[in-house]
C-alpha positions in Angstrom: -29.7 -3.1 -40.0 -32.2 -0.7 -40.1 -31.8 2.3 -37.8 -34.5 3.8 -36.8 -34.8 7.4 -34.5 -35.9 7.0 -31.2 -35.5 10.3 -29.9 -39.0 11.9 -29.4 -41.1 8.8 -31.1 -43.2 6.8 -29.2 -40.7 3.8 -29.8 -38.2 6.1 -27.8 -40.7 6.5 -24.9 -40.7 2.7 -25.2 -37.5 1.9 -25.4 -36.5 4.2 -21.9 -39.6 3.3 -20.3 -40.4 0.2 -17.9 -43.5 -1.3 -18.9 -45.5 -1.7 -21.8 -46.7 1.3 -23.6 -50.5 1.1 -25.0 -52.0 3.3 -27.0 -55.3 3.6 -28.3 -54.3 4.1 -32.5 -51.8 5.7 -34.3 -52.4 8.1 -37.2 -50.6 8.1 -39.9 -46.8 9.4 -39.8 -44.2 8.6 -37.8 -45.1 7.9 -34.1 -43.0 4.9 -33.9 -40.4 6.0 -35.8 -41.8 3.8 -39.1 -43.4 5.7 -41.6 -47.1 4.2 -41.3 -49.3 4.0 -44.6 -52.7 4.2 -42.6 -54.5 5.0 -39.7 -53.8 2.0 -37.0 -56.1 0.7 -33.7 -55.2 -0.5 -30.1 -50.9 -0.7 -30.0 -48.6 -2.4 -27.6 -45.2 -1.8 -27.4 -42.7 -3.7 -25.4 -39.3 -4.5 -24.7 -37.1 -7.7 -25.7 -35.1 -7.7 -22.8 -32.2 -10.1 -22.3 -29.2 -10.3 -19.4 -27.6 -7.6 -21.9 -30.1 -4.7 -21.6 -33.2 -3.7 -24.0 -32.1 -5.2 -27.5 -34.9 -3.8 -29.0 -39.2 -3.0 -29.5 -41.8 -5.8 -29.8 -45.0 -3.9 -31.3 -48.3 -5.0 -31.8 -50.4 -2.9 -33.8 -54.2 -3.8 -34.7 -56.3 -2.8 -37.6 -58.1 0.3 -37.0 -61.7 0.0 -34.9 -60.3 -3.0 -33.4 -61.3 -3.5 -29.7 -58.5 -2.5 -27.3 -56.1 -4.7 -25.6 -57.2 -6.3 -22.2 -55.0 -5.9 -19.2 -53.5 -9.2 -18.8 -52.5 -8.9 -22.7 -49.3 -6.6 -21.6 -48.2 -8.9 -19.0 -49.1 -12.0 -22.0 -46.8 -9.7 -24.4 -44.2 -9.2 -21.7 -43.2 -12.9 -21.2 -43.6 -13.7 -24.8 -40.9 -10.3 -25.2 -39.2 -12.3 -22.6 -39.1 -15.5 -24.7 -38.4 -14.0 -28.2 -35.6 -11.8 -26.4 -33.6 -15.5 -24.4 -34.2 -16.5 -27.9 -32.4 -13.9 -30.0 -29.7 -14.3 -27.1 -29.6 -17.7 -27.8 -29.0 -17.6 -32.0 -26.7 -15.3 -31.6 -24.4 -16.8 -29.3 -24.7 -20.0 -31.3 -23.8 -18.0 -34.6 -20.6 -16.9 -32.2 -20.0 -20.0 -31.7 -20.0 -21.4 -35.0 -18.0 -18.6 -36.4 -15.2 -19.5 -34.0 -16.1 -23.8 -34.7 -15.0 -22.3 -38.4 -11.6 -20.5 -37.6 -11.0 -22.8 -35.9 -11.7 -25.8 -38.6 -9.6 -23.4 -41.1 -6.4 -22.8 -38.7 -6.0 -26.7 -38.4 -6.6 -27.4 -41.7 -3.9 -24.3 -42.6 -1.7 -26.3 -40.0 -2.5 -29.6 -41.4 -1.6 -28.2 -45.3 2.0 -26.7 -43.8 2.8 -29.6 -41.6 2.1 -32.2 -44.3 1.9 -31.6 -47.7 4.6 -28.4 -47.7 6.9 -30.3 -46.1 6.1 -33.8 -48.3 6.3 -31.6 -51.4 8.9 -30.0 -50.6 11.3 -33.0 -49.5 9.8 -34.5 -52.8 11.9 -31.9 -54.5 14.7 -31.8 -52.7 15.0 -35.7 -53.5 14.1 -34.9 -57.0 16.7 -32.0 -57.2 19.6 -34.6 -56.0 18.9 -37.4 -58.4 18.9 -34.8 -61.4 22.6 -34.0 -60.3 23.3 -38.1 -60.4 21.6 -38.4 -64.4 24.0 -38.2 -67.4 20.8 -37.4 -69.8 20.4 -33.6 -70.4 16.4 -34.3 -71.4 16.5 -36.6 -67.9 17.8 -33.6 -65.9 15.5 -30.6 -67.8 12.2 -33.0 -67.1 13.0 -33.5 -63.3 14.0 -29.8 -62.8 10.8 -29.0 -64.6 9.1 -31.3 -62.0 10.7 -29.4 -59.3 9.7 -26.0 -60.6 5.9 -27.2 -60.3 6.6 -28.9 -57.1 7.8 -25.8 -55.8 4.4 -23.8 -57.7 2.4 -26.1 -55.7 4.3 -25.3 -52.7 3.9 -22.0 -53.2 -0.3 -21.9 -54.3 -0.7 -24.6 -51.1 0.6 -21.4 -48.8 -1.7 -18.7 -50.5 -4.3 -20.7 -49.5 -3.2 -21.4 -46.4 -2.9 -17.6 -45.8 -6.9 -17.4 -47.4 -7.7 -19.7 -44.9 -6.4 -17.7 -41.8 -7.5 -13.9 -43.1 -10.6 -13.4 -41.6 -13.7 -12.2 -44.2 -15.9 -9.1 -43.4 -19.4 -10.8 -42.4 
C-alpha cells in the first residue's frame, strides 16, 4: 500500500524501461524513490512482469564496496522477476477465488436460513397462533402468544443475519 513516486527516480527509469537497470551504488537520498539510510554498492533493478503488464520493481541492492554484478546475473534476476511475478499472479487470483468460494458459501447458507428455518418458524407459529384461539385457559393462551412473539423475534434476528451475510465487507 505504499506508494511510492516514480517520476524522475531511478525506479521510474526502471519501471518504463525494458531491461534491467544496473548501477554502480547509490548515495544516500532518494534515487529509487525510498529514502536510503546509507551509502549502497552494485544495484539491480528489474521488472515483475506478468500477462497484465509491469506489476512492480524487483531491486537488489549490495553493501557498499561490494564487487559488481556479473552479466549473466541480470538475465539470472530476470527469470527469477519472472517467477516471483507468475507467482504474485497466481496468490492473487487464488485470493479471488476464495473471496467469491466465500459469497458464495454465505448466499446458500442465507438461502438455506430463509428456505428452512423462516419458513419452519414461522409455520411453527402460525400452528401455535391457531391452537391459542382453541384453549379456554387465559394463562394457556398468554404463554403460547408469548411463544409466538419470540418465534416471530427469531424470525426476525434469523433475517438480520441473513442480510449480514449477503452485505459485502470493505477488505
Amino acid at each position: 500500500g505504499l506508494a511510492i513516486p516514480v517520476e524522475g527516480t531511478l525506479l521510474g527509469r526502471a519501471f518504463s524501461g525494458s531491461e534491467a537497470l544496473t548501477v554502480a551504488r547509490l548515495e544516500t537520498g532518494d534515487p529509487l524513490g525510498l529514502a536510503l539510510d546509507e551509502v549502497t554498492g552494485p544495484t539491480m533493478l528489474v521488472q515483475l512482469r506478468d500477462s497484465g503488464g509491469v506489476r512492480g520493481i524487483l531491486a537488489v541492492v549490495m553493501d557498499a564496496g561490494s564487487m559488481p554484478f556479473v552479466t549473466q546475473a541480470a538475465q539470472t534476476l530476470e527469470v527469477f522477476a519472472g517467477h516471483a511475478a507468475v507467482a504474485l499472479q497466481l496468490a492473487e487470483a487464488r485470493r479471488e477465488g476464495e473471496r467469491v468460494h466465500l459469497y458464495e458459501d454465505r448466499d446458500r447458507i442465507a438461502r438455506d436460513l430463509h428456505d428452512l428455518v423462516i419458513q419452519r418458524l414461522f409455520a411453527s407459529g402460525m400452528a401455535l397462533e391457531s391452537l391459542a384461539r382453541l384453549l379456554d385457559n387465559e394463562a394457556a393462551v398468554t404463554r403460547v402468544r408469548g411463544v409466538v412473539d419470540e418465534l416471530d423475534t427469531t424470525i426476525r434476528e434469523i433475517r438480520s443475519a441473513i442480510y449480514a451475510l449477503q452485505t459485502p465487507r470493505s477488505e
